[in-house]
C-alpha positions as CSV (number, residue, x, y, z in Angstrom):
1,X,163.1,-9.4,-28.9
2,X,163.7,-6.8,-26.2
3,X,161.2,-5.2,-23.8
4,X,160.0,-1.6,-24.2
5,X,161.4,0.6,-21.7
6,X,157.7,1.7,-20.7
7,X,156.7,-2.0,-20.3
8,X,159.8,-2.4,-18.0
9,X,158.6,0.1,-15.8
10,X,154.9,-0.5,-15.6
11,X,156.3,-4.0,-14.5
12,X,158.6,-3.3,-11.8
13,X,155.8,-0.6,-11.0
14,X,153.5,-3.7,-10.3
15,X,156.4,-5.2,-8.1
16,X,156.5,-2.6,-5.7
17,X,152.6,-2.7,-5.0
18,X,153.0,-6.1,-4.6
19,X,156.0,-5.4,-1.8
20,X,153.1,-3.4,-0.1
21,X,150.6,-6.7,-0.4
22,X,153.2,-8.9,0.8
23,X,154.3,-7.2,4.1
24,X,150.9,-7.0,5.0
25,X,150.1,-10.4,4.2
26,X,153.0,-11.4,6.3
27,X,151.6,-9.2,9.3
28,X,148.8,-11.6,9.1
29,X,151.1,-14.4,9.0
30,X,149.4,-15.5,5.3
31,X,152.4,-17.1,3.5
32,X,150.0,-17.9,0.6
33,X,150.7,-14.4,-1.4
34,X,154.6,-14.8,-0.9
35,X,154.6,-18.2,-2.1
36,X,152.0,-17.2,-5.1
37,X,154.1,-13.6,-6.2
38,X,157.5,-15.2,-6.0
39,X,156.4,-18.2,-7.8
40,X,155.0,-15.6,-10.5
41,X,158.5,-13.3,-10.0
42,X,160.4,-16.2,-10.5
43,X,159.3,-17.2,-13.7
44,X,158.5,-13.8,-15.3
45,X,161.3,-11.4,-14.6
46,X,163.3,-12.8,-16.9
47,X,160.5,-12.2,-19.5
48,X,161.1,-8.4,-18.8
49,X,164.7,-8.9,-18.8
50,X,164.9,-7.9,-14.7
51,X,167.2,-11.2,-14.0
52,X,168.1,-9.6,-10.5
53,X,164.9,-10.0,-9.1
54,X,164.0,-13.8,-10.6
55,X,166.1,-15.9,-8.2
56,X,164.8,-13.8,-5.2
57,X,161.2,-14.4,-6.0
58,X,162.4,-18.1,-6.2
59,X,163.8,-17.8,-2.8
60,X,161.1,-15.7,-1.3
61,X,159.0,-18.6,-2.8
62,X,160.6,-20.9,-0.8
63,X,160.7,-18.9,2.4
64,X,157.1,-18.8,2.4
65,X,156.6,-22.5,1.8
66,X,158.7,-22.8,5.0
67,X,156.5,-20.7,6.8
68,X,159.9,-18.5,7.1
69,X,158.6,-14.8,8.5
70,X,162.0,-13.6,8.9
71,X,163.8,-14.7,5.6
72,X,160.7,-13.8,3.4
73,X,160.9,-10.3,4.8
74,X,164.8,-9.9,4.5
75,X,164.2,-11.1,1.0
76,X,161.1,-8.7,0.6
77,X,163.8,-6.0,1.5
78,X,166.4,-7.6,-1.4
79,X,163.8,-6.8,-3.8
80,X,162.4,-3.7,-3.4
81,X,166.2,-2.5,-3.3
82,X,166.9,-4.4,-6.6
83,X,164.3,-2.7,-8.1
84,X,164.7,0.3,-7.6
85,X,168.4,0.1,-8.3
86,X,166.9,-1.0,-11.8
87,X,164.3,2.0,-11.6
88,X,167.2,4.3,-11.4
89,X,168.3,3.5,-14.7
90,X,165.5,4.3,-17.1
């Protein structure tokens, strides 16, 4: 079954505010809401058929269990550029 365009949308939507929450979450060095979001990333992007962004919500995943600052916010960067790559082709 494929995913409505307009759900698609509302969900990488959500993704973006949740770049926002992140980056300040990592200002306050809280690791908690990157490991939490790219657990959640990780297993429901491919639900809304947005592979590209599953395996970096893994890895950001990881980076935050790792207490990794840097890497969580280079891989913060790889997703809001993967989404709006997909963005730009609705």
């Amino acid at each position: 079954m494929q995913v409505p365009v307009e759900l698609k949308i509302k969900y990488l939507s959500r993704r973006i505010q949740d770049i926002k929450r992140l980056r300040d979450s990592l200002e306050q060095d809280d690791y908690s809401l990157a490991q939490k979001l790219g657990h959640q990333v990780k297993g429901n992007a491919v639900t809304f058929e947005v592979p590209q962004i599953a395996h970096l919500g893994s890895e950001i995943e990881l980076a935050a269990s790792r207490r990794d600052k840097e890497q969580v916010k280079m891989l913060v960067e790889k997703m809001e550029s993967a989404i709006e790559l997909v963005q730009t082709h609705f």
